[in-house]
Z-matrix of the N, CA and C atoms (Angstrom, degrees):
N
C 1 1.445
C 2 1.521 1 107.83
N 3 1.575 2 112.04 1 135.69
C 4 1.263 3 110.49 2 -178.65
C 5 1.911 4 127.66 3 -79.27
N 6 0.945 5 115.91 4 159.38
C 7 1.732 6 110.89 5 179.84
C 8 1.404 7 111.18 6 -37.22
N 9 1.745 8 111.57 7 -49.83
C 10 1.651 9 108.31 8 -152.94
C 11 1.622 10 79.97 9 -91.50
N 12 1.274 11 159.75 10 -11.02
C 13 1.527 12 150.67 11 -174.96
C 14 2.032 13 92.59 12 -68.80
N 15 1.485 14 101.72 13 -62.44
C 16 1.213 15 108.30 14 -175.58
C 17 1.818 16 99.68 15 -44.68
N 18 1.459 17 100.64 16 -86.79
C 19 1.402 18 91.89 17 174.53
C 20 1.519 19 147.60 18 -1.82
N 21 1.606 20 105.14 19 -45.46
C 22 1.569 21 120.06 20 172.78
C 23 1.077 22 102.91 21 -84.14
N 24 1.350 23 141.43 22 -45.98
C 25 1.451 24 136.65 23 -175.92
C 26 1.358 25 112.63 24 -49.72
N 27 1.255 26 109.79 25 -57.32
C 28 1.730 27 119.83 26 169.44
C 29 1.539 28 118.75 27 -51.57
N 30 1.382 29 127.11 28 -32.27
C 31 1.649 30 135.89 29 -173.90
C 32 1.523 31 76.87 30 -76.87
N 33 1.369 32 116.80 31 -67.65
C 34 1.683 33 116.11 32 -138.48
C 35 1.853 34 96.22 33 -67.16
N 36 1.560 35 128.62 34 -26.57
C 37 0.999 36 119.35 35 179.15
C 38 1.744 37 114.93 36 -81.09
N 39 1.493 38 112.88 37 -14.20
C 40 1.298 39 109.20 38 -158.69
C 41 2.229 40 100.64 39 -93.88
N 42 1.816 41 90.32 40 -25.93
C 43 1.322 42 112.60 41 150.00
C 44 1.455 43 132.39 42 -33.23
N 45 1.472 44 116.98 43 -47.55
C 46 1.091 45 137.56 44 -154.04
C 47 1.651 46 95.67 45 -108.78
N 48 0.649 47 115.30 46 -64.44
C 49 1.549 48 136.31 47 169.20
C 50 1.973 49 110.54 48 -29.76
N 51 1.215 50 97.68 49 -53.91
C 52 1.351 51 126.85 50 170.64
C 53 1.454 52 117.78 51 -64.70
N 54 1.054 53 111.47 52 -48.34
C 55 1.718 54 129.08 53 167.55
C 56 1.720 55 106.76 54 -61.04
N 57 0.980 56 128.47 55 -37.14
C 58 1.423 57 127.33 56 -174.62
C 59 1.459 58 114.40 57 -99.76
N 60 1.512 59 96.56 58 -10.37
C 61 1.775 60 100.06 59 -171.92
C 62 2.395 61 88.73 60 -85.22
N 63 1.047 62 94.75 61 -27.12
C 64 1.565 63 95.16 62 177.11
C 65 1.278 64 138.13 63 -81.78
N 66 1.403 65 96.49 64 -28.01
C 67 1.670 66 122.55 65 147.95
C 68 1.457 67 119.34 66 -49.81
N 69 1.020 68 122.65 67 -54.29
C 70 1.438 69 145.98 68 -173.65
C 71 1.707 70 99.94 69 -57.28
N 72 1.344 71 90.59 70 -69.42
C 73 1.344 72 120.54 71 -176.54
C 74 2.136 73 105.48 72 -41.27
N 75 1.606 74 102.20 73 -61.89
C 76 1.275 75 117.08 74 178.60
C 77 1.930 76 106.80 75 -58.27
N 78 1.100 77 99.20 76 -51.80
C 79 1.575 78 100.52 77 177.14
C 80 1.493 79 118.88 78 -44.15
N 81 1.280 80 126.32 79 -56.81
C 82 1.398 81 150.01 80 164.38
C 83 1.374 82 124.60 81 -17.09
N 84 1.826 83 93.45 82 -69.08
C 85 1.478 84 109.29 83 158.55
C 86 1.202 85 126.24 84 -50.82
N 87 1.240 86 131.18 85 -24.43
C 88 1.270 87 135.81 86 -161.99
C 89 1.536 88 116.56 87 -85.79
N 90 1.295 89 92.44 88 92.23
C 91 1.635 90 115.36 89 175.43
C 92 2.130 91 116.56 90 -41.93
N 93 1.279 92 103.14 91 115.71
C 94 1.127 93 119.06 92 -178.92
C 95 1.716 94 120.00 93 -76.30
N 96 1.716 95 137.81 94 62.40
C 97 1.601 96 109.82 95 -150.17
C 98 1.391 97 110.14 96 -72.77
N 99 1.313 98 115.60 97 -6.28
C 100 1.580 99 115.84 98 -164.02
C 101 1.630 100 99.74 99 -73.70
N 102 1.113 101 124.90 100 -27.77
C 103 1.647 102 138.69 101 176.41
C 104 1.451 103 119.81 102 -66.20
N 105 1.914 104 82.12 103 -47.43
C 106 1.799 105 75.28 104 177.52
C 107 1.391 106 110.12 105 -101.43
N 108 1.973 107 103.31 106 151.60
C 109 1.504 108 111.08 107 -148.87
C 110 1.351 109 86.09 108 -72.42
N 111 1.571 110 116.93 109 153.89
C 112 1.352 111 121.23 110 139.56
C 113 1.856 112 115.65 111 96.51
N 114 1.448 113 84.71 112 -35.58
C 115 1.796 114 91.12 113 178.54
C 116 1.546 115 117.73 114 -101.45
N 117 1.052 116 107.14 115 146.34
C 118 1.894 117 111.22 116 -167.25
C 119 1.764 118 86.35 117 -116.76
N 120 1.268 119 98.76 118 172.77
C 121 1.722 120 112.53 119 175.53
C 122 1.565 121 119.48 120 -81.60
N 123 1.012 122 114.54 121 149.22
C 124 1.716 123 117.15 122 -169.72
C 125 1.385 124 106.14 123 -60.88
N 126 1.523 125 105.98 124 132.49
C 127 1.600 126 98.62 125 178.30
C 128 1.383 127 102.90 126 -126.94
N 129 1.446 128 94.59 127 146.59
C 130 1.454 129 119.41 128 -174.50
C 131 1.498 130 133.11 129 -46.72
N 132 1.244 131 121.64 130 108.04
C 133 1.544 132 121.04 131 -147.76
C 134 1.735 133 95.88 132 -65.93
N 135 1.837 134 116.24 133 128.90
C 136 1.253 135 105.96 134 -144.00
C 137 2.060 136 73.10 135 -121.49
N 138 1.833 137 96.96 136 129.58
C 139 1.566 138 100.21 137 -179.10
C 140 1.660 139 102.83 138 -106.59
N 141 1.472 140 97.08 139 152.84
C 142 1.653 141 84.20 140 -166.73
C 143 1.651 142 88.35 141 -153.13
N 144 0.856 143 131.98 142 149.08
C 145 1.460 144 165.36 143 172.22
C 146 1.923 145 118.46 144 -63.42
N 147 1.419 146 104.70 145 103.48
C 148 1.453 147 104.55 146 -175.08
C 149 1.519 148 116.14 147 -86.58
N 150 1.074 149 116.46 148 129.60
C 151 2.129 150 125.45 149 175.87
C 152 1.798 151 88.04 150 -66.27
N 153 1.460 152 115.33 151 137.09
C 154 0.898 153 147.39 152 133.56
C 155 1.561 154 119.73 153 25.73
N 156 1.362 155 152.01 154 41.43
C 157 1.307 156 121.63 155 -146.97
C 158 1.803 157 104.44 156 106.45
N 159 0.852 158 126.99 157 -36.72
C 160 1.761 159 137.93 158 179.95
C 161 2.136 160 88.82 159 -65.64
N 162 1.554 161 80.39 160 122.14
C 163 1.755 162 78.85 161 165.55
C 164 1.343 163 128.73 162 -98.70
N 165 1.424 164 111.99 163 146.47
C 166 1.535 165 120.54 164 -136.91
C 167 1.884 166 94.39 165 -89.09
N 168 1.225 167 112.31 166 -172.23
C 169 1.714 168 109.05 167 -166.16
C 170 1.775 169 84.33 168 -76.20
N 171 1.673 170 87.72 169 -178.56
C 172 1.091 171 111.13 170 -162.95
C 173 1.433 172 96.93 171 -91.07
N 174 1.399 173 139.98 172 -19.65
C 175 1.375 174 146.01 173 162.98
C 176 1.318 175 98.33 174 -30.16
N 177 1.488 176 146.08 175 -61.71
C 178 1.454 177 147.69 176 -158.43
C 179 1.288 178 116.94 177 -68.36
N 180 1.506 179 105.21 178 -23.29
C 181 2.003 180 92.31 179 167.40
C 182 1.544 181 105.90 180 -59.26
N 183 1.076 182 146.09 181 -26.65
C 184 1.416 183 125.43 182 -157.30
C 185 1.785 184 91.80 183 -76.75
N 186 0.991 185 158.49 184 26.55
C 187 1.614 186 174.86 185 -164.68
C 188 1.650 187 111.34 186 -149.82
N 189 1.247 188 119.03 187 -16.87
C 190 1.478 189 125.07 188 175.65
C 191 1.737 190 104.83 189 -44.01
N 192 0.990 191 107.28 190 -54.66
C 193 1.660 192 120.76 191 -169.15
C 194 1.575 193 109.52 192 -81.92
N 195 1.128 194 139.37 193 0.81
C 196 1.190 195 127.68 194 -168.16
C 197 1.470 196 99.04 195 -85.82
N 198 1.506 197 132.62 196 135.80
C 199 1.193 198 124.12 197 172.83
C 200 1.838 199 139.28 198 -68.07
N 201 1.081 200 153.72 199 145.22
C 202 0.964 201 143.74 200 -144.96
C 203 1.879 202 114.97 201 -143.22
N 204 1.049 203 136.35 202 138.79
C 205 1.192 204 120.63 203 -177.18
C 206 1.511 205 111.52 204 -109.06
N 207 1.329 206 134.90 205 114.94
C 208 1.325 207 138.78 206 -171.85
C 209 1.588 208 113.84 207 -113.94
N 210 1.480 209 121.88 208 124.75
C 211 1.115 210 139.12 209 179.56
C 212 1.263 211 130.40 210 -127.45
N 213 1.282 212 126.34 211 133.20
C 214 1.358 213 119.34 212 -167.30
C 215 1.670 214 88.67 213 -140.97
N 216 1.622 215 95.08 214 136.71
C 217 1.469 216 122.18 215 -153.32
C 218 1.662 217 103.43 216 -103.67
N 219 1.106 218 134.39 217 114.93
C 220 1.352 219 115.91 218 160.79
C 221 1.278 220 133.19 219 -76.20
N 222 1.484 221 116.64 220 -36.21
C 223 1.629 222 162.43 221 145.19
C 224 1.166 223 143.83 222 131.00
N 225 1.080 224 115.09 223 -165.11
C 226 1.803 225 103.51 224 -154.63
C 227 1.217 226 122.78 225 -77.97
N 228 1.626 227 106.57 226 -172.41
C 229 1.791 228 107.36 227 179.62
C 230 1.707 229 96.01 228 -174.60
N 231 1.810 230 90.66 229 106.20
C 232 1.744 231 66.26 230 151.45
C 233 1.670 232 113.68 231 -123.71
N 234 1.786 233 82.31 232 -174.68
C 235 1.678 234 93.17 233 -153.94
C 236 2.086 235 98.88 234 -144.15
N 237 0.894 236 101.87 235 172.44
C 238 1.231 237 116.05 236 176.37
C 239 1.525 238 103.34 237 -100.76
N 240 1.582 239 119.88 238 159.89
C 241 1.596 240 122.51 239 -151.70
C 242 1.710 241 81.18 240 -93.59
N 243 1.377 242 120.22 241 -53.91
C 244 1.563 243 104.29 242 163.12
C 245 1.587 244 144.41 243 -32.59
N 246 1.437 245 95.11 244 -41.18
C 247 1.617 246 110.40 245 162.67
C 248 1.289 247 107.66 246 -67.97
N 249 1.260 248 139.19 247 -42.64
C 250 1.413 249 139.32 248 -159.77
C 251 1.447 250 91.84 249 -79.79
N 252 1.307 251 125.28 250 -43.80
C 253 1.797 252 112.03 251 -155.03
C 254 1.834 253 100.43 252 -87.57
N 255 1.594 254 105.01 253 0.51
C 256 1.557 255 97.36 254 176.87
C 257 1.692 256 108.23 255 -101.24
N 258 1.169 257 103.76 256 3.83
C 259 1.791 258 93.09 257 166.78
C 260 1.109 259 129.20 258 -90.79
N 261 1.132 260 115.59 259 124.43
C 262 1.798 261 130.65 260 177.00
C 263 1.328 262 110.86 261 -97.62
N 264 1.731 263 103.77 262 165.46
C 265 1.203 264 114.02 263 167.82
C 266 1.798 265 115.96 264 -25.48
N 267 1.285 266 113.89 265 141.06
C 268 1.467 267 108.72 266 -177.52
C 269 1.379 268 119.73 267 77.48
N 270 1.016 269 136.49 268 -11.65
C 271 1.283 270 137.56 269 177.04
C 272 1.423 271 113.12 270 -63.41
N 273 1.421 272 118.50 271 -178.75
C 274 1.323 273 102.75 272 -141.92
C 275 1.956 274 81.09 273 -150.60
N 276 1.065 275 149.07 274 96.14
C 277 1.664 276 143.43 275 148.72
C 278 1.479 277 127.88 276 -85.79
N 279 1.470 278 116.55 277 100.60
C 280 1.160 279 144.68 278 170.53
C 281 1.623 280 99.05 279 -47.26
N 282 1.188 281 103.33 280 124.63
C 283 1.622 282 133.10 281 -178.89
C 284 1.720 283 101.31 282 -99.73
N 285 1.285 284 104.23 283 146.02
C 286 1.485 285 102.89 284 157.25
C 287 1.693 286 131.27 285 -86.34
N 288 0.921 287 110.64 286 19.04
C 289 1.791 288 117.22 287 167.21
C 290 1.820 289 110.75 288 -116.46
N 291 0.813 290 85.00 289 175.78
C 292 1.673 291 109.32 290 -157.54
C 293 1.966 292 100.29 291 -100.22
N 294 1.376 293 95.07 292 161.35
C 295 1.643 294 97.12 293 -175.27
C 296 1.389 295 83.55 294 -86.90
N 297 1.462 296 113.27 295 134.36
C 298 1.628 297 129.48 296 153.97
C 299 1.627 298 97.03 297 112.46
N 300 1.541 299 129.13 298 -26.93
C 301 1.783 300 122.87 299 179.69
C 302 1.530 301 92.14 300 -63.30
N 303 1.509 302 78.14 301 146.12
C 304 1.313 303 110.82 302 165.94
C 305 1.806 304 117.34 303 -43.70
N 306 1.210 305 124.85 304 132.05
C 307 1.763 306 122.67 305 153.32
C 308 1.121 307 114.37 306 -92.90
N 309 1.682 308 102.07 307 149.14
C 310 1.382 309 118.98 308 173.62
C 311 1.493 310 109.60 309 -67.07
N 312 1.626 311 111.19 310 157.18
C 313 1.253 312 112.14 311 -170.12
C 314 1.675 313 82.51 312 -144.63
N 315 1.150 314 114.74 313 115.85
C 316 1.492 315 142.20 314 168.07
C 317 1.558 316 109.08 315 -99.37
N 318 1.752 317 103.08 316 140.93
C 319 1.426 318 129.10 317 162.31
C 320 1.409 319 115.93 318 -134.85
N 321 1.365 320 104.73 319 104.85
C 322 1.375 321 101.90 320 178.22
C 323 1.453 322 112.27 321 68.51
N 324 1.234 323 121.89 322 45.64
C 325 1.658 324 156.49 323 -178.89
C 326 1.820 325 77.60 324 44.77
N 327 1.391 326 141.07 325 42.15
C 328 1.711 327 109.71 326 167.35
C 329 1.610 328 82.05 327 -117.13
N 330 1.440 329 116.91 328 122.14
C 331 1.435 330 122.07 329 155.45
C 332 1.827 331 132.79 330 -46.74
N 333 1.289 332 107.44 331 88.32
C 334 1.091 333 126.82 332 176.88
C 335 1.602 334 132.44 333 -88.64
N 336 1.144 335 121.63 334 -6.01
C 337 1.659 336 125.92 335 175.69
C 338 1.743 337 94.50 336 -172.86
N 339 1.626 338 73.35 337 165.35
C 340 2.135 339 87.29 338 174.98
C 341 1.127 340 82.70 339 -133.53
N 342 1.867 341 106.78 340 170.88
C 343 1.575 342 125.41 341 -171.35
C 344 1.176 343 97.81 342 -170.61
N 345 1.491 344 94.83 343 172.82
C 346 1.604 345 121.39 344 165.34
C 347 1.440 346 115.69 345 -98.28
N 348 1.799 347 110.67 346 146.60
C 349 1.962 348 106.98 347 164.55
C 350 1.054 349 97.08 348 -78.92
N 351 1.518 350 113.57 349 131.72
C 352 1.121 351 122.26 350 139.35
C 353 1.454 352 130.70 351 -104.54
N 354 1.366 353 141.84 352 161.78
C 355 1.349 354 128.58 353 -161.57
C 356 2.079 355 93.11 354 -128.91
N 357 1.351 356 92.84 355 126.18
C 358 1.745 357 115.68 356 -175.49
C 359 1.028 358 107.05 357 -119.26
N 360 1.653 359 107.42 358 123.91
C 361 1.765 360 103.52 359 -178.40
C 362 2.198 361 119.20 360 27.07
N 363 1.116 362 84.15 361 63.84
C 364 1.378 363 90.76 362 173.30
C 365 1.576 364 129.34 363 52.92
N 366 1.490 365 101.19 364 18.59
C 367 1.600 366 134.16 365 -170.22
C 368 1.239 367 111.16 366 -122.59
N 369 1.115 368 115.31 367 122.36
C 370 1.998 369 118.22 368 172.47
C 371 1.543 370 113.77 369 -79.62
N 372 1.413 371 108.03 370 128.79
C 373 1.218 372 120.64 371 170.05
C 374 1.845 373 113.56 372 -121.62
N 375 1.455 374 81.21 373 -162.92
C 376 2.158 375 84.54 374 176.35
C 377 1.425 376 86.00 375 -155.56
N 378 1.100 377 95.27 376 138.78
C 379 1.708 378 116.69 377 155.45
C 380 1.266 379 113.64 378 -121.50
N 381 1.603 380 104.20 379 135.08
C 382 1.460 381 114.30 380 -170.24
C 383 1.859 382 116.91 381 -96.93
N 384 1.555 383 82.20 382 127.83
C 385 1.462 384 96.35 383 -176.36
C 386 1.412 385 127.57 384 -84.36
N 387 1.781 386 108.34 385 -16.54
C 388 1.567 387 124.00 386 -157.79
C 389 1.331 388 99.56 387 -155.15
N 390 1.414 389 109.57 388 149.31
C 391 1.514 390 105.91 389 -177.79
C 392 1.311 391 90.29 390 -115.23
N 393 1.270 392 137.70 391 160.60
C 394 1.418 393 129.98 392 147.04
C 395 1.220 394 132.39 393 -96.02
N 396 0.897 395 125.46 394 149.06
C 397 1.874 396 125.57 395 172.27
C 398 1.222 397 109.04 396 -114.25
N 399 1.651 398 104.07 397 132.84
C 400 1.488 399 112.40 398 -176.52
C 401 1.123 400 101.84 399 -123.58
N 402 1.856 401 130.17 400 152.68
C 403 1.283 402 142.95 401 -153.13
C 404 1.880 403 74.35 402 -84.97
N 405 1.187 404 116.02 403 152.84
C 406 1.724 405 131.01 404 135.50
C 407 0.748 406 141.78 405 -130.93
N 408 1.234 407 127.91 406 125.12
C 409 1.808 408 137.60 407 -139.12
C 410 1.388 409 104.99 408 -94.59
């Protein structure tokens, strides 16, 4: 038998040898949960999609408290800084929307719903008629 014959016999056995020492090795590691009392195997954090009104897990109170900035738009006007410093009490600034369109309803200046005023115990509110959806990049 020649040098390099020997040679391969020895790679291809030390090959093989090597292959089972990792097997072994992999088997070993391999955590049993049914053995151990009490603990089950990690399961896959499962994300799922809420209907409308359906309340979401209980994970989301820890966000209850974060503060938020809410705005509701009637709409705009512009003006010259001269025009602005001549209005007094009673004055009167023409908006560009119409009596009865919808207002913008801002969170955190990103426009998220439109609505109607409504008036509550002698207090203005909005109720929202439209939600919006915005692309996010």
């Amino acid at each position: 038998m020649s040098d390099d014959t020997e040679n391969q016999d020895v790679t291809e056995t030390l090959s093989s040898d090597d292959a089972d020492a990792d097997a072994a090795v992999a088997e070993s590691q391999e955590v049993n949960y049914a053995e151990i009392e009490g603990d089950e195997p990690p399961k896959q954090k499962e994300e799922r999609e809420y209907a409308p009104g359906e309340p979401m897990a209980s994970d989301v109170t820890a966000i209850y408290d974060i503060p938020v900035q809410v705005s509701a738009v009637l709409g705009h006007s512009k003006m010259q800084v001269s025009q602005l410093l001549k209005l007094g009490r009673g004055a009167v600034v023409e908006l560009d929307r119409k009596v009865g369109e919808p207002i913008d309803i801002y969170v955190n200046n990103r426009l998220v719903a439109r609505g109607e005023v409504v008036v509550v115990d002698d207090k203005l509110g909005v109720t929202m008629t439209e939600i919006v959806k915005s692309d996010r990049n």
